[in-house]
VOPAGU-2260 file (C-alpha; in pm, 1 decimal, decimal comma):
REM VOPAGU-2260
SITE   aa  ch    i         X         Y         Z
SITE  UNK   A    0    -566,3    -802,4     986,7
SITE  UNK   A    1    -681,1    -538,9    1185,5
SITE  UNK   A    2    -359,8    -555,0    1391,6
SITE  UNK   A    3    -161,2    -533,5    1072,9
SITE  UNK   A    4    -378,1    -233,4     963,8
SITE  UNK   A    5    -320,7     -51,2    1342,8
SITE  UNK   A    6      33,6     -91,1    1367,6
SITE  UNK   A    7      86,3      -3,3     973,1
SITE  UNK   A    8    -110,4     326,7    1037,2
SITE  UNK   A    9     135,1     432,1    1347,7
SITE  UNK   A   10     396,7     358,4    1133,9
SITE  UNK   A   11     282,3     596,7     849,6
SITE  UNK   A   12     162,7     881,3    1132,3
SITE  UNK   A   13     534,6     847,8    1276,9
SITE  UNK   A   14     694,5     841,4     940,2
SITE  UNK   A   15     495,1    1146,7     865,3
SITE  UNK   A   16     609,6    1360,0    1193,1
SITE  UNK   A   17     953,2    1281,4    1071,6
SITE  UNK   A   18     943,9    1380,2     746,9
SITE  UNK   A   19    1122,4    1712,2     689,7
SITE  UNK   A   20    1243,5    1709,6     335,7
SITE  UNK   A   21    1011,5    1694,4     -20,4
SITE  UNK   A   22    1150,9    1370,2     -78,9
SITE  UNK   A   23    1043,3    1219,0     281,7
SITE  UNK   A   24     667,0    1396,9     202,7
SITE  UNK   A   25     674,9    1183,6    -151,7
SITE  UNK   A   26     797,3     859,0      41,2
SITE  UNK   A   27     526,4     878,6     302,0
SITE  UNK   A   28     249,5     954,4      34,1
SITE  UNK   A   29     347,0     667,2    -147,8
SITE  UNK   A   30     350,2     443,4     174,1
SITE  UNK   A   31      25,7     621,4     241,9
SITE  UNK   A   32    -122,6     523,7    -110,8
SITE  UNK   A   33      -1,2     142,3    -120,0
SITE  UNK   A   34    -139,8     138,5     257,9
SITE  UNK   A   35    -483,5     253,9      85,7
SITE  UNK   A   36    -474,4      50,8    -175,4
SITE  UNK   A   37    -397,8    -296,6      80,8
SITE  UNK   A   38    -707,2    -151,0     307,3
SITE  UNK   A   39    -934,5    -108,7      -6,8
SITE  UNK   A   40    -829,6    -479,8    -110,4
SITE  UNK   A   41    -866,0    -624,3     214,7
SITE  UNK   A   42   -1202,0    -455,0     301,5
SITE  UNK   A   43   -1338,9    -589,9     -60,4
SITE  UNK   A   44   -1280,0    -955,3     100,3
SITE  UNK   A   45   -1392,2    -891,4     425,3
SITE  UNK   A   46   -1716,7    -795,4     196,6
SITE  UNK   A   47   -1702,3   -1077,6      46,4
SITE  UNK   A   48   -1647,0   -1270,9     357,3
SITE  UNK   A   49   -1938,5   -1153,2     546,4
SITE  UNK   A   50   -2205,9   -1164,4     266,0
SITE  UNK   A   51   -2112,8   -1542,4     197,1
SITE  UNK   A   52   -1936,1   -1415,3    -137,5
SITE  UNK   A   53   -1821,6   -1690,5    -312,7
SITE  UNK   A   54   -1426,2   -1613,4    -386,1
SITE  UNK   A   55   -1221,5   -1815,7    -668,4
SITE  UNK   A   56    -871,2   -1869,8    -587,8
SITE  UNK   A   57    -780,8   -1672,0    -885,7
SITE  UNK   A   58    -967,9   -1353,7    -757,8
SITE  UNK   A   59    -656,6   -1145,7    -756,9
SITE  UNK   A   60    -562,8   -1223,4   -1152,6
SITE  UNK   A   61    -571,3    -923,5   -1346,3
SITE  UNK   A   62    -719,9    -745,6   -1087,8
SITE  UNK   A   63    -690,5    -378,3   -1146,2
SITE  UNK   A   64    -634,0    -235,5    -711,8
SITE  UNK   A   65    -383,7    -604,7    -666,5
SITE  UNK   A   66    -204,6    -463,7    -977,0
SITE  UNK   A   67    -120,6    -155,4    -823,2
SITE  UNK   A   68     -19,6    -283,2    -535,7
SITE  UNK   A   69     234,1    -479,5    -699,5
SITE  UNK   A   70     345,3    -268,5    -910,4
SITE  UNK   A   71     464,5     -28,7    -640,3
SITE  UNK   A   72     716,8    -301,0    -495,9
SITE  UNK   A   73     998,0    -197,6    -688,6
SITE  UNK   A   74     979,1     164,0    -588,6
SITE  UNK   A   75     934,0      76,8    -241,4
SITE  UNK   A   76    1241,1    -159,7    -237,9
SITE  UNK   A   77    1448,3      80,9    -446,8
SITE  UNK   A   78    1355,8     350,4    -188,1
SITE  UNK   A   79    1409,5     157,5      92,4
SITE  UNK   A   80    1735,8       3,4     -35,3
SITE  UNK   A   81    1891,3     374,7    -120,8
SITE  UNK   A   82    1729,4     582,1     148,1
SITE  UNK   A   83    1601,3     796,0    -140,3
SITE  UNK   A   84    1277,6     874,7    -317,8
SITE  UNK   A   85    1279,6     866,8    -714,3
SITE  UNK   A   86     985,8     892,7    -883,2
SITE  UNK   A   87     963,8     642,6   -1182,2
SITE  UNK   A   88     628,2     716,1   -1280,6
SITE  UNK   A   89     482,3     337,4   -1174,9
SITE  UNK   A   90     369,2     501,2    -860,9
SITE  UNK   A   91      51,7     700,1   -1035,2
């Protein structure tokens, strides 16, 4: 994962340099906040991992940091799909 994590954090820096409008700022602090929310998920099984944490395979179920996550899909995709930022309010 760490990999994944390095190369997802260039990303984000270089997406940051290049944004030069309000609506690039809001894209890359909403890539910044689902990348936050992936590293605070991740690090929570690496925990887990490491202490000999027993995990059930429905860990993620109703899970309040996986929700958000998810929920931010559609934004992303609508974003990505129109070049554009919008706002829906699922992103808070």
């Amino acid at each position: 994962m760490a990999a994944y994590r390095s190369q997802a954090t260039q990303n984000l820096r270089l997406a940051s340099v290049a944004a030069s409008t309000d609506a690039d700022r809001n894209a890359v602090w909403l890539l910044g906040s689902e990348l936050n929310n992936m590293n605070k998920l991740n690090q929570r099984f690496l925990d887990a991992n490491q202490s000999m944490t027993y995990v059930a395979t429905d860990a993620l179920k109703g899970d309040p940091l996986d929700q958000k996550i998810v929920n931010l899909r559609s934004p992303l995709a609508a974003m990505a799909s129109s070049g554009q930022f919008v706002d829906d309010g699922s992103c808070q």
